[in-house]
N, C-alpha and C positions, 0 to 999 in steps of 0.2 A: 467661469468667465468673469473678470473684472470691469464691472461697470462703471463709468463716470456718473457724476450727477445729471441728471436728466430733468428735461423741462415737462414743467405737467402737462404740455401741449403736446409733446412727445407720447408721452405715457399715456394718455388720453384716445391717442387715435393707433393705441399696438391693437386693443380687444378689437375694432376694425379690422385692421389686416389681419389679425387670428381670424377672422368669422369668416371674411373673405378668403382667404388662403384653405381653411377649410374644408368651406362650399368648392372651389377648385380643385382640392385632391380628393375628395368626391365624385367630380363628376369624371378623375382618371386625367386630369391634366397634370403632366412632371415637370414643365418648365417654364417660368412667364418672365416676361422683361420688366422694368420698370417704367416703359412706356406700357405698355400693356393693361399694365396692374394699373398706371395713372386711368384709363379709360373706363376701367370698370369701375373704381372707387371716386371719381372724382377728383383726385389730389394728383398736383405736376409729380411725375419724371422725379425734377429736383427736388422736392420735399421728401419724398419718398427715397430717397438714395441716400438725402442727408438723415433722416429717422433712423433707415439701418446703419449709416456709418456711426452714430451714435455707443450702438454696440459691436462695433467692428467691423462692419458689413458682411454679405452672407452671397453676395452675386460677384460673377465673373466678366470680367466687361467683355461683350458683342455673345456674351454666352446666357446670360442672365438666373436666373432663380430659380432653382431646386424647390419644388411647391414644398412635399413634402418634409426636407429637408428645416428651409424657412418656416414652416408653421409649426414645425416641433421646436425650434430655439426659439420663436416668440413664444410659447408656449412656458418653454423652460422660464424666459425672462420674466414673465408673468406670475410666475410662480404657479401654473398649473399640473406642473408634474409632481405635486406634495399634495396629499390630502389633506383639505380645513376643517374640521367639523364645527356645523354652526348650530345655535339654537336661535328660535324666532319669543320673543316678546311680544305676548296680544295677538289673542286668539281670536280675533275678530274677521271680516271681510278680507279683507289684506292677507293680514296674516296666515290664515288657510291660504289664501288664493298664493301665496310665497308657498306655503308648505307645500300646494300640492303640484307643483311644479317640480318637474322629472329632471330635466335637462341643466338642475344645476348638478346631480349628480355624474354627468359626462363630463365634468369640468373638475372635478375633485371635490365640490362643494358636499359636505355629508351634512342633511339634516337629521340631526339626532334628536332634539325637543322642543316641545311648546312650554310655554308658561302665561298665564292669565291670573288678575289678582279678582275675574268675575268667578264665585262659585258653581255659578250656574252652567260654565264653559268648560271649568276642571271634567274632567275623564273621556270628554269627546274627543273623537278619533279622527286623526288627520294622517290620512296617507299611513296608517299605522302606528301612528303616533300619540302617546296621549297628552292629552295638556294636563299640564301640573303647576300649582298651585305656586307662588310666587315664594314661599317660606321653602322650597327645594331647591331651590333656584342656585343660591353658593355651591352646597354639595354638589349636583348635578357639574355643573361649571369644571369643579375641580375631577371629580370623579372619571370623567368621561371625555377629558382632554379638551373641552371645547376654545377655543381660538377664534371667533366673529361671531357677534351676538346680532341680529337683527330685531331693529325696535320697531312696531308699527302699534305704538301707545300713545295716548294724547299729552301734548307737550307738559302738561303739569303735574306729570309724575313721568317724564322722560329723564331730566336732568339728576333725579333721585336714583334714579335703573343706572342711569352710566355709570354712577360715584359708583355701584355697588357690584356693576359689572368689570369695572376697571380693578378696585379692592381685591375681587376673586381672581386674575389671571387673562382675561380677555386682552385680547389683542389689536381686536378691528370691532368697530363698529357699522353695520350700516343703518343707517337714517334714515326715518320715515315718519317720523314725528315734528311737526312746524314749528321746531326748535332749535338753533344752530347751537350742537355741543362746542364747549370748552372742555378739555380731557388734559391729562399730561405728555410730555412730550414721548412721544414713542408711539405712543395710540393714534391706530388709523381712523381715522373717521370719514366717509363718505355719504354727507349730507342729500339725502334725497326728497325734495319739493316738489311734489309730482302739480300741483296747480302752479308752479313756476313756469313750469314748459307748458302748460296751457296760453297761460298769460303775452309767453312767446310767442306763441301761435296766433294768436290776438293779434299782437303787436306784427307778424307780418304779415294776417289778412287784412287788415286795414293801411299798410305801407303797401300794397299790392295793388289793393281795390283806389288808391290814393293815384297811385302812379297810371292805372290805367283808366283817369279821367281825362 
C-alpha cells in the first residue's frame, strides 16, 4: 500500500484504534461503523473516516468495518506484522519492569538483551535474560539483528549510549532518560517523560478543582 505523509496526530491515535479494534475482534464482534467506533473511543464519526481515508479507507458506506479485517491493516500500517528485536539499556527498576513485560511480544516486539554499566547488575536474570555489561553492547547490536534500543539510564550518559547506539546500526530509540536526543536524520526517537504526564495530570486536577469553585 502507498502511504502519503501523515500527520503525527494521525499516527498517534492508529495504536488506539489497533487496541480498540482488538479488544472488539475478541469479544467476536465482525463489524462496527464509524459512528459506533466514534462512541466507544471518543473521537467523531468525521475524524475517524478522515484518519482511515488517509490510507485509503477500509469501510463500505451504510456497510461499515470489517473489525478483523481493519485491525490487521492498521496493524500492517504500524509496522506490526515484522518482527523488532529490541535491547533495553539499564538494568534497573524500569528496565526490568520493561524487560519483564510479556505483551510486548504479541506485537512483534522481541526482547533479546539487557546491558548495565553497574557490575553489581551484570549476570542477573531478567525474564531469561542476562544483563551484559556495556563493552558487548556493539557486537550484541550487530550480531543479533537488533533494531530499537530502549534507554532507561540517567541523562548523563544517555546522549553518549545514543552516539554509540546509532554508530552500531540501531534504528529507533525509545526514551526514558530526561533528555530529549538529537540523532541523525532517519533515527526514530520516541521521547518518553514519564513525570511530564504527571505534571499533566497536575495541571488538570487543579483546572478541574478551579472550575468547580
Amino acid at each position: 500500500m502507498e502511504v502519503k505523509e501523515i500527520s503525527q496526530a494521525v499516527i498517534g491515535r492508529l495504536p488506539r484504534y489497533f487496541r480498540y479494534l482488538g479488544e472488539l475482534k475478541d469479544e467476536g464482534v465482525e463489524r462496527i461503523s464509524s459512528q459506533e467506533l466514534s462512541g466507544l473511543m471518543k473521537v467523531t464519526a468525521s475524524q475517524i473516516r478522515q484518519d482511515f481515508n488517509n490510507f485509503g479507507g477500509f469501510g463500505q458506506q451504510g456497510y461499515g468495518y470489517n473489525v478483523e479485517s481493519l485491525y490487521r491493516e492498521i496493524g500492517k500500517i504500524l509496522g506490526l506484522d515484522k518482527q523488532h528485536n529490541f535491547v533495553i539499556i539499564g538494568a534497573g527498576n524500569l528496565g526490568r519492569a520493561l524487560g519483564n513485560y510479556m505483551n510486548f511480544e504479541r506485537r512483534g516486539f522481541i526482547f533479546k538483551g539487557m546491558f548495565d554499566a553497574n557490575p553489581e547488575l551484570v549476570g542477573k536474570d531478567v525474564r531469561g535474560v542476562k544483563v551484559m555489561p556495556m563493552d558487548q553492547l556493539e557486537s550484541f547490536i550487530r550480531e543479533k539483528d537488533i533494531d530499537i534500543a530502549v534507554l532507561t539510564i540517567p541523562k548523563t550518559s544517555a546522549v553518549e549510549v545514543a552516539d554509540r547506539l546509532v554508530a552500531n546500526g540501531i534504528r529507533a530509540i525509545w526514551n526514558f532518560a530526561h533528555v530529549d536526543l538529537n540523532v541523525p536524520e532517519g533515527i526514530q526517537v520516541e521521547n518518553v517523560h514519564l513525570s511530564d504526564s504527571l505534571m499533566k495530570l497536575s495541571y488538570n486536577i487543579n483546572r478541574y478543582s478551579s472550575d468547580m469553585k
